[in-house]
LUMFI-187727 format. One record per atom (N, C-alpha, C, CB): x, y, z; residue number from 1; residue in one letter. Coordinates in nm, 2 decimals. Each point is the difference from the previous one (the first is absolute). Glycine has a CB too. Layout:
LUMBA      u      v      w pos code
LUMBA      X      Y      Z NUM    a
...
This chain:
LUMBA      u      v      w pos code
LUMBA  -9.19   1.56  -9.90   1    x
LUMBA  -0.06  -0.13  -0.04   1    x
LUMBA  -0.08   0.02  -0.12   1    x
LUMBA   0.00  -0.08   0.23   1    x
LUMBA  -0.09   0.15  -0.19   2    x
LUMBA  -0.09   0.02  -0.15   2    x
LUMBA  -0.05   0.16   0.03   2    x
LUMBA  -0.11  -0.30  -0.05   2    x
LUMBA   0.06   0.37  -0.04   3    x
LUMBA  -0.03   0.13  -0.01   3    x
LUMBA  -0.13  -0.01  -0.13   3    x
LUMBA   0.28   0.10   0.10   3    x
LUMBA  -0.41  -0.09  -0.03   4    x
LUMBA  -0.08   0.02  -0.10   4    x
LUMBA  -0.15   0.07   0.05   4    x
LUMBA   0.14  -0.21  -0.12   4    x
LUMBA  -0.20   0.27   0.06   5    x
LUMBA  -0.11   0.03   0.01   5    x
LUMBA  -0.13  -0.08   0.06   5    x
LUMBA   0.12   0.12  -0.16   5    x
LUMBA  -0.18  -0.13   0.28   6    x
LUMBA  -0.12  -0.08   0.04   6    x
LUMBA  -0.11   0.09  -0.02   6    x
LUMBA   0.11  -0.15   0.16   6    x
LUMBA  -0.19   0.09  -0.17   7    x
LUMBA  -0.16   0.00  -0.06   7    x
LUMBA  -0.08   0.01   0.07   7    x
LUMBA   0.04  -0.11  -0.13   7    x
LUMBA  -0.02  -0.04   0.20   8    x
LUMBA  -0.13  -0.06   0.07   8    x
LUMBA   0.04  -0.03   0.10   8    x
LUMBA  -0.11  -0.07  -0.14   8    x
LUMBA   0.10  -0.03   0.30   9    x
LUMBA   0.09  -0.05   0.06   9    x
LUMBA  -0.03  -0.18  -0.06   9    x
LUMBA   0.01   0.21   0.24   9    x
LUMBA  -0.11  -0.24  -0.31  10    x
LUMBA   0.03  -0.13  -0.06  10    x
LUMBA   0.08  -0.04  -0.11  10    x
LUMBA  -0.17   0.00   0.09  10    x
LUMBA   0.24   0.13  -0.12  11    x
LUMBA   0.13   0.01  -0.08  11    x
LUMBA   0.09   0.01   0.06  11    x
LUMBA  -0.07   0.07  -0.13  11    x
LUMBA   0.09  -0.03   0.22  12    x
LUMBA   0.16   0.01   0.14  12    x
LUMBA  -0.02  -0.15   0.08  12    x
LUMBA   0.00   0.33   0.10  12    x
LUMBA  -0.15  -0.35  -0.08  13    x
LUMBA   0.01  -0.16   0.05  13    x
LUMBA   0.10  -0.13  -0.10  13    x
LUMBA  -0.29   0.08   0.11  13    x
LUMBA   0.24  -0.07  -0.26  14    x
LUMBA   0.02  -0.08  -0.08  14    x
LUMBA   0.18   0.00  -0.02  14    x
LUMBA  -0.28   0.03  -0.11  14    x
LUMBA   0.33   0.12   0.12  15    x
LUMBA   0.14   0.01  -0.04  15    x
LUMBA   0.08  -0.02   0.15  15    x
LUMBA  -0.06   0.18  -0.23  15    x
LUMBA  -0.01  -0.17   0.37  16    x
LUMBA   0.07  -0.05   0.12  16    x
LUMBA  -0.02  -0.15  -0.03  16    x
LUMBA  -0.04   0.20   0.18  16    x
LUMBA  -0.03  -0.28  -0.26  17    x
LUMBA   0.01  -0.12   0.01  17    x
LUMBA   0.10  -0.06  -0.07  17    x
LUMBA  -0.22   0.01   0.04  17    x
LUMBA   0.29   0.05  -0.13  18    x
LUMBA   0.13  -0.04  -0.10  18    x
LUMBA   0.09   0.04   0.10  18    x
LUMBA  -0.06   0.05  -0.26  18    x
LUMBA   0.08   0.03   0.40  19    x
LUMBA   0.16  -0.02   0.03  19    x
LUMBA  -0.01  -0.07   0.10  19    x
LUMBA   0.10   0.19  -0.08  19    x
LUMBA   0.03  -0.26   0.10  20    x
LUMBA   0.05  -0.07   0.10  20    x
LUMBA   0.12   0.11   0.09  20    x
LUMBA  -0.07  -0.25  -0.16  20    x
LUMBA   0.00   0.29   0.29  21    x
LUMBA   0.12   0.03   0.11  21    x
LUMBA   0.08  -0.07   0.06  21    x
LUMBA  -0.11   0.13   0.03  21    x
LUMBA   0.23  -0.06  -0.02  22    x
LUMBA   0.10  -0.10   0.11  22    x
LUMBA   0.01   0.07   0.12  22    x
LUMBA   0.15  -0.10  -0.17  22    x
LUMBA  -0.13  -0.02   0.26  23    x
LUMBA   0.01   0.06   0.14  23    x
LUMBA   0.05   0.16  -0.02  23    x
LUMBA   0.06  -0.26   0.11  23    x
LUMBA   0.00   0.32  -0.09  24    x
LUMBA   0.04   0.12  -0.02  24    x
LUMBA  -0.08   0.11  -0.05  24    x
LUMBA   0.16  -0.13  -0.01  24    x
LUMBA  -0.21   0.08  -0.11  25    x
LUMBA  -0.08   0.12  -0.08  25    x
LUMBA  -0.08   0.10   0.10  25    x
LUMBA  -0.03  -0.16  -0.20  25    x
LUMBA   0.02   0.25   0.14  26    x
LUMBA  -0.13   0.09   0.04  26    x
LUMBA  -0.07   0.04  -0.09  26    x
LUMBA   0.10   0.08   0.16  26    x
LUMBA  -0.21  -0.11  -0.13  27    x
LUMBA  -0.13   0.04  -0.08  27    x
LUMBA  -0.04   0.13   0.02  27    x
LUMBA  -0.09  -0.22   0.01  27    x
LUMBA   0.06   0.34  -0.08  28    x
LUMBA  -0.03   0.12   0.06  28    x
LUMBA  -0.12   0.02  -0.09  28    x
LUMBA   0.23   0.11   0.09  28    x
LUMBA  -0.32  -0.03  -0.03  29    x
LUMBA  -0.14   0.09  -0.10  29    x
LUMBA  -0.05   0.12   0.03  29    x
LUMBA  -0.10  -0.20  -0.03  29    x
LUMBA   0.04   0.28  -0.01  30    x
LUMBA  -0.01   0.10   0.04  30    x
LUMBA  -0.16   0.01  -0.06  30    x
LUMBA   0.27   0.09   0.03  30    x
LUMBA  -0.37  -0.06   0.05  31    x
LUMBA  -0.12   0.03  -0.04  31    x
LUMBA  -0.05   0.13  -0.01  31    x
LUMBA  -0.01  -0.19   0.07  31    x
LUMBA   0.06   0.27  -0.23  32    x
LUMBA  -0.04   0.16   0.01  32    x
LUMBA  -0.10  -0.01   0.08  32    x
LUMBA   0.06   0.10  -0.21  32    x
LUMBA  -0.16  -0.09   0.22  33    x
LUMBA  -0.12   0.00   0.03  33    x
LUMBA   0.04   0.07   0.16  33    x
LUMBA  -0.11  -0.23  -0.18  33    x
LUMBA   0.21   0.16   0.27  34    x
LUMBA   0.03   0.04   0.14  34    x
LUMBA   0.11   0.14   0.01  34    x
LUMBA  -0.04  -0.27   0.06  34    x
LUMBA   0.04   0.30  -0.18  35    x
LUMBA   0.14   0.13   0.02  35    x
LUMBA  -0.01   0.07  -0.10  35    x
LUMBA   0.18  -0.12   0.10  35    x
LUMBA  -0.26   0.16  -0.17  36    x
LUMBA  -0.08   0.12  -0.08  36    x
LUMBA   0.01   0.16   0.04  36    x
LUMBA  -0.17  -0.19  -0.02  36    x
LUMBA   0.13   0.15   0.12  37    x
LUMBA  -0.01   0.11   0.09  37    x
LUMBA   0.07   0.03   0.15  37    x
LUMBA  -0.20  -0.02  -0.12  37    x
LUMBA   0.29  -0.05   0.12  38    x
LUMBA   0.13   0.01   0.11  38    x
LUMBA   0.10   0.09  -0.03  38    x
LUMBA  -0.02  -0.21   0.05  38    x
LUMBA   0.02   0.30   0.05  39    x
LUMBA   0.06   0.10   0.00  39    x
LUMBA   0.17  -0.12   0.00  39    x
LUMBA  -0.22   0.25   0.16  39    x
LUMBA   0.32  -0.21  -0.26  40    x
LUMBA   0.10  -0.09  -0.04  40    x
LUMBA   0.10   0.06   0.11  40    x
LUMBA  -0.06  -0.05  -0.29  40    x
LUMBA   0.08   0.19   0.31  41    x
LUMBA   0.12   0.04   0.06  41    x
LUMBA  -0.01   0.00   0.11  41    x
LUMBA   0.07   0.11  -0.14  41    x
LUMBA  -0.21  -0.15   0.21  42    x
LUMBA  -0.02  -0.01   0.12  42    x
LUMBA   0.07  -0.14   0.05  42    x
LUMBA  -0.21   0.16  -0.02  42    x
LUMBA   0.12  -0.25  -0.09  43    x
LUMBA   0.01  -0.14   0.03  43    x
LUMBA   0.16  -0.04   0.03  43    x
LUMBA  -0.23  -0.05  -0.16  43    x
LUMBA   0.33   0.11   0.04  44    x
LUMBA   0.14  -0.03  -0.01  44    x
LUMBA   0.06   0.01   0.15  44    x
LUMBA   0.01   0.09  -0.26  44    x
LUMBA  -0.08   0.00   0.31  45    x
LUMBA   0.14   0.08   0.11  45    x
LUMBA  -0.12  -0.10   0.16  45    x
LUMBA   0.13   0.40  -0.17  45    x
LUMBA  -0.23  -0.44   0.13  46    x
LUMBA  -0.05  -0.07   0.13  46    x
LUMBA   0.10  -0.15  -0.01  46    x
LUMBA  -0.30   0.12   0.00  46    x
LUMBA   0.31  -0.16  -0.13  47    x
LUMBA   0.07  -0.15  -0.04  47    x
LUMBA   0.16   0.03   0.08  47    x
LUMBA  -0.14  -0.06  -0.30  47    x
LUMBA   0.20   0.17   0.27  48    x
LUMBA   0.10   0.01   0.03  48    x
LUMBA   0.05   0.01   0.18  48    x
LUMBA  -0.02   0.08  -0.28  48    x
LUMBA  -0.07  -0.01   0.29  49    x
LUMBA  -0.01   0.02   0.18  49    x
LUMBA   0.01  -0.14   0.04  49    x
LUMBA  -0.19   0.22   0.02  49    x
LUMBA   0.09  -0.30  -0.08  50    x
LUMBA  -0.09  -0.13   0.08  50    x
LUMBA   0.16  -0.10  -0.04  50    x
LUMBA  -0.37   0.03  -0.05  50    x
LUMBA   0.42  -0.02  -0.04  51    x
LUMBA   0.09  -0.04  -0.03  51    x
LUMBA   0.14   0.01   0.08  51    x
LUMBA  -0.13   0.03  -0.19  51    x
LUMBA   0.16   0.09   0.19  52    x
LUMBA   0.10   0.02   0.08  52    x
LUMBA  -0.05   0.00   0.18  52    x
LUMBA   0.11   0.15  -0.23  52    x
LUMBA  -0.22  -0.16   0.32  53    x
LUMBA  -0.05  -0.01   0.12  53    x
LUMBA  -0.02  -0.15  -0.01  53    x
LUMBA  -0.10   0.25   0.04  53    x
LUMBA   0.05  -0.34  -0.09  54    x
LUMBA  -0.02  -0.12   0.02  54    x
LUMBA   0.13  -0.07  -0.06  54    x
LUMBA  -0.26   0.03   0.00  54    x
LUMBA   0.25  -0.21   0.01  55    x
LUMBA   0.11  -0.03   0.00  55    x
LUMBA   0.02  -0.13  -0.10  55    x
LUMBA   0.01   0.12   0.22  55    x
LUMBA  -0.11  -0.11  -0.30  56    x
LUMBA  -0.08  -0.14  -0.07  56    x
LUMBA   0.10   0.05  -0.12  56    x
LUMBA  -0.32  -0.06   0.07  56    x
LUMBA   0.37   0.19  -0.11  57    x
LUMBA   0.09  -0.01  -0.14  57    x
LUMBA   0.12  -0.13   0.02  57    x
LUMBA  -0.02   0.29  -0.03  57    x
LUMBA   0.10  -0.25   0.15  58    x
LUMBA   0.10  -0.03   0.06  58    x
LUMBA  -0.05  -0.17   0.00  58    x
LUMBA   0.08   0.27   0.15  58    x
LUMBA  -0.14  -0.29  -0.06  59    x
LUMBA  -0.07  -0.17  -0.01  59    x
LUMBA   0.00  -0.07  -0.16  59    x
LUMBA  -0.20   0.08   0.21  59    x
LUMBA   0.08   0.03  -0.33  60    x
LUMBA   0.00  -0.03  -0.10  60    x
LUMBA   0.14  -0.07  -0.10  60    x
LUMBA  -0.20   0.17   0.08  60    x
LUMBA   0.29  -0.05  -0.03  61    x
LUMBA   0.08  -0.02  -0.05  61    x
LUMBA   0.08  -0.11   0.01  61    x
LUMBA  -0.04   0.19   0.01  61    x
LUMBA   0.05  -0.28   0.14  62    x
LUMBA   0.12  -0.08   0.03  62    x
LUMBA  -0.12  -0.12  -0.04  62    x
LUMBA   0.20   0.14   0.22  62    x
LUMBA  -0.31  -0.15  -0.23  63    x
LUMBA  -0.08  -0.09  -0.08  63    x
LUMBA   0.01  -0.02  -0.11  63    x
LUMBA  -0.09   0.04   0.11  63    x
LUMBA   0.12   0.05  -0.20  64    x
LUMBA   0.01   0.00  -0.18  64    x
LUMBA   0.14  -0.01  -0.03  64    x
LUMBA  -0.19   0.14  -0.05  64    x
LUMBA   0.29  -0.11   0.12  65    x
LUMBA   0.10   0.05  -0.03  65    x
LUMBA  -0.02   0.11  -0.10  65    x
LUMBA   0.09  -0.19   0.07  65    x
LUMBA  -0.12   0.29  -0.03  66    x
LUMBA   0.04   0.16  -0.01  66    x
LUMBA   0.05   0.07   0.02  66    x
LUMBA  -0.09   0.00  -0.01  66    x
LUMBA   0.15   0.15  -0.01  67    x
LUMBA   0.04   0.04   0.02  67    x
LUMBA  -0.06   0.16   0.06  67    x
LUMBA   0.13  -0.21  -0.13  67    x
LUMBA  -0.27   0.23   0.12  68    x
LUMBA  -0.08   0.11  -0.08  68    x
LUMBA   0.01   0.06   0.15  68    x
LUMBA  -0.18  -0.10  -0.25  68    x
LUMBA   0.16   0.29   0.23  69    x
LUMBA  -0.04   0.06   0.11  69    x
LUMBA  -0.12   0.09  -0.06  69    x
LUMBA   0.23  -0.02   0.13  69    x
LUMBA  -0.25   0.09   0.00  70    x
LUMBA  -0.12   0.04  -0.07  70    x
LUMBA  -0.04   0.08  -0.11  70    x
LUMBA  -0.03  -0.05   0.19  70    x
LUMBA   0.13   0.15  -0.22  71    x
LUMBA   0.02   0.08  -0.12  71    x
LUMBA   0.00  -0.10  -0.11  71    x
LUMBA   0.12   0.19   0.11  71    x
LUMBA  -0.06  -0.31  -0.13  72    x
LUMBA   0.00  -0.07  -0.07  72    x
LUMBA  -0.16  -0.07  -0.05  72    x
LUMBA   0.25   0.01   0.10  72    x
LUMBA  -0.31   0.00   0.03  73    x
LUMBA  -0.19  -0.06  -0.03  73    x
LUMBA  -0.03   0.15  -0.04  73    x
LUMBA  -0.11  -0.23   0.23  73    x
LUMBA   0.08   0.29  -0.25  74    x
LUMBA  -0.05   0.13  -0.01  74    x
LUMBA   0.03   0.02  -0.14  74    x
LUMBA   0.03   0.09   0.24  74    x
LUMBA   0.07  -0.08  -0.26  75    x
LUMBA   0.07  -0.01  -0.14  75    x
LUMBA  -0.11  -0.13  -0.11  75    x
LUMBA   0.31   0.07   0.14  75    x
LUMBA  -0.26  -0.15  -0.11  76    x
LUMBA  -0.11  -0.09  -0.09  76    x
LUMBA  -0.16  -0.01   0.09  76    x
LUMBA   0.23  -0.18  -0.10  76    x
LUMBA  -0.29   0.23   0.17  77    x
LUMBA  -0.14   0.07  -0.03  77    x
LUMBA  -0.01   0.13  -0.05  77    x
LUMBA  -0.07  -0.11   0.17  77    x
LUMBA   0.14   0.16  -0.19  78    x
LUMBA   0.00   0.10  -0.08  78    x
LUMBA   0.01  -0.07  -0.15  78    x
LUMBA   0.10   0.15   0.20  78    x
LUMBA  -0.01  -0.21  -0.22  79    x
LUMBA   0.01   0.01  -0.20  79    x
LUMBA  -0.20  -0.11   0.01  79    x
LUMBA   0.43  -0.07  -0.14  79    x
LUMBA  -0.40  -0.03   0.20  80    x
LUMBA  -0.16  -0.08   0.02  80    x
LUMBA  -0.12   0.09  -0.02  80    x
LUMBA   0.09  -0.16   0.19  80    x
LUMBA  -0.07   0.25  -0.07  81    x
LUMBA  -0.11   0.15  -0.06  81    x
LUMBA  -0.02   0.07  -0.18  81    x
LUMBA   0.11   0.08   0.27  81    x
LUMBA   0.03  -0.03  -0.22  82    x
LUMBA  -0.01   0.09  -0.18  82    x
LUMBA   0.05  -0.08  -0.11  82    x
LUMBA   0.08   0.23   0.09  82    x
LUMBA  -0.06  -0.33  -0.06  83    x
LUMBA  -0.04  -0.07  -0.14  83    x
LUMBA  -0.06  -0.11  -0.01  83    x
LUMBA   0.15   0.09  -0.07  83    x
LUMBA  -0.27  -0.09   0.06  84    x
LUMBA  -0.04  -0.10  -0.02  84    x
LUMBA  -0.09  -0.01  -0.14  84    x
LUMBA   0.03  -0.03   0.24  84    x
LUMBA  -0.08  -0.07  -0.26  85    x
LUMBA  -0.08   0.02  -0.19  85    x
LUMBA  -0.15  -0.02   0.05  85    x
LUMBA   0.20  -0.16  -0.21  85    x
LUMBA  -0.25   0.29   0.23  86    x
LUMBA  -0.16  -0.03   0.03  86    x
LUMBA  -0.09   0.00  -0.09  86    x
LUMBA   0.02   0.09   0.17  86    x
LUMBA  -0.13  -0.14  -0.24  87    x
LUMBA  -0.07   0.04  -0.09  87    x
LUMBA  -0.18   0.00   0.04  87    x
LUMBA   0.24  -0.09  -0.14  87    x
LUMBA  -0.25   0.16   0.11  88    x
LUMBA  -0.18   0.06   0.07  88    x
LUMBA  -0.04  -0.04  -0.11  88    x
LUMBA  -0.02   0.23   0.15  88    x
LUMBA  -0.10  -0.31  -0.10  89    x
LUMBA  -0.08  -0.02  -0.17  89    x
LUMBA  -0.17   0.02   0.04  89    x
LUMBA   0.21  -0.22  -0.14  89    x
């Protein structure tokens, strides 16, 4: 949707106020602030367990029409992880 550097959060407030979602969308955020210091390869392989043992993918899925398993979520928290544009100021 958009890809840019925030500041402030009364700058992420002002630029959530320009979009309009549709039923469907998903809104995602991630607040460095909570995963700084998360051990990453731990986190990956707990997502994937809870993923493959629970059954909300499978649900998720016939709700969105998806197709995704769980290597497939893992895969995009992964690129979400290592790339993202952080800037420390």
């Amino acid at each position: 949707m958009f890809s840019q550097q925030v500041l402030v959060s009364k700058h992420l407030a002002k630029e959530l106020e320009k979009i309009t979602l549709e039923d469907d969308d998903i809104l995602n955020s991630h607040d460095v602030s909570l995963f700084t210091n998360t051990p990453v390869d731990q986190v990956l392989e707990i997502v994937k367990h809870r993923l493959k043992k629970e059954n909300t993918l499978k649900e998720y899925n016939k709700q969105h029409g998806f197709n995704l398993d769980s290597e497939d979520v893992v895969n995009l928290l992964e690129f979400i992880i290592f790339n993202h544009h952080l800037f420390y100021i």
